[in-house]
C-alpha positions in Angstrom: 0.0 0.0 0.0 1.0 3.5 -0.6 2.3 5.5 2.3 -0.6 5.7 4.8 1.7 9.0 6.5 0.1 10.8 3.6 -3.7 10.1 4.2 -3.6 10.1 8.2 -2.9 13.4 10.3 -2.8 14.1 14.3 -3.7 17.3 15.5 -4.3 18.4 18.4 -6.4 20.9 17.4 -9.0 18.3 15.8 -11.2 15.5 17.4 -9.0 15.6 20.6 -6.1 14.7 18.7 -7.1 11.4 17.3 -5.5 10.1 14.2 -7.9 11.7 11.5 -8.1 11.1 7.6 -6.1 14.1 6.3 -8.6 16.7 5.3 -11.5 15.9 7.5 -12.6 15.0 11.1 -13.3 11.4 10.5 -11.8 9.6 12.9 -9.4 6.3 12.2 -11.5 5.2 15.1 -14.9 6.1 13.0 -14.0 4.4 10.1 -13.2 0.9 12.1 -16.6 1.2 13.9 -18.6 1.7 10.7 -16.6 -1.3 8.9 -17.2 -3.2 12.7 -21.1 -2.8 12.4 -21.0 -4.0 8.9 -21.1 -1.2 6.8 -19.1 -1.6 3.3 -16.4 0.2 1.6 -19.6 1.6 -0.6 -21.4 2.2 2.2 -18.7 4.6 3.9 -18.2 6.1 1.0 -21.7 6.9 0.0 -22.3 8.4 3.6 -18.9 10.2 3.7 -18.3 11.1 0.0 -15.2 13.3 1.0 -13.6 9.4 1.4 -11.9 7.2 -1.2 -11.4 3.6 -0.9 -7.4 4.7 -0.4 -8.7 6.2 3.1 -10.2 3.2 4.4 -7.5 1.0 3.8 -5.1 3.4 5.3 -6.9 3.7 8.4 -7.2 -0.7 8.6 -3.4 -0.6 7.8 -2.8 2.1 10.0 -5.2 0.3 13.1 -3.0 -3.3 12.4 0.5 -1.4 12.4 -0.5 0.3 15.6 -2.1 -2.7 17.2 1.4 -4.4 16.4 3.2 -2.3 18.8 0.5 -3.2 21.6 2.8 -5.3 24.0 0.8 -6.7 27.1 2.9 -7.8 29.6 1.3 -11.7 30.7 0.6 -10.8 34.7 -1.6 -13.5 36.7 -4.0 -10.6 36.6 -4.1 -10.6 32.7 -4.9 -14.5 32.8 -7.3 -14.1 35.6 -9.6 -11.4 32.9 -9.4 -12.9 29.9 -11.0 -16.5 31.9 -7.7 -18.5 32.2 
């Protein structure tokens, strides 16, 4: 994929300082939810016309390179949460 730095911008000055699609306030965080309730890449995009299909992949690759760096650190309280 093409550089997702190019499509993804963090200000402080917008939506609290979440990672935004360049341009707008939509959320990375928006974008998952949508796709997480089942809306479509056609669906998005009819809603939020100012989006391309380019923008919603950048935000999925940008979530999965992010959620790569997530290091939790196995604790007997971690095992005791998740059931174990």
């Amino acid at each position: 994929m093409e550089n997702i730095v190019s499509y993804i911008s963090i200000d402080p000055e917008i939506r609290f300082g979440k990672p935004c699609i360049k341009g707008t306030r939509i959320a990375i965080t928006d974008i998952l939810q949508w796709m997480a309730s089942g809306m479509s890449y056609k669906e998005i995009i009819r809603d939020y016309p100012n989006l391309q299909e380019v923008h919603i992949r950048a935000a999925l690759s940008f979530a999965a390179n992010r959620e790569s760096f997530i290091k939790i650190v196995a604790t007997h309280e971690n095992f005791a949460l998740a059931g174990c």
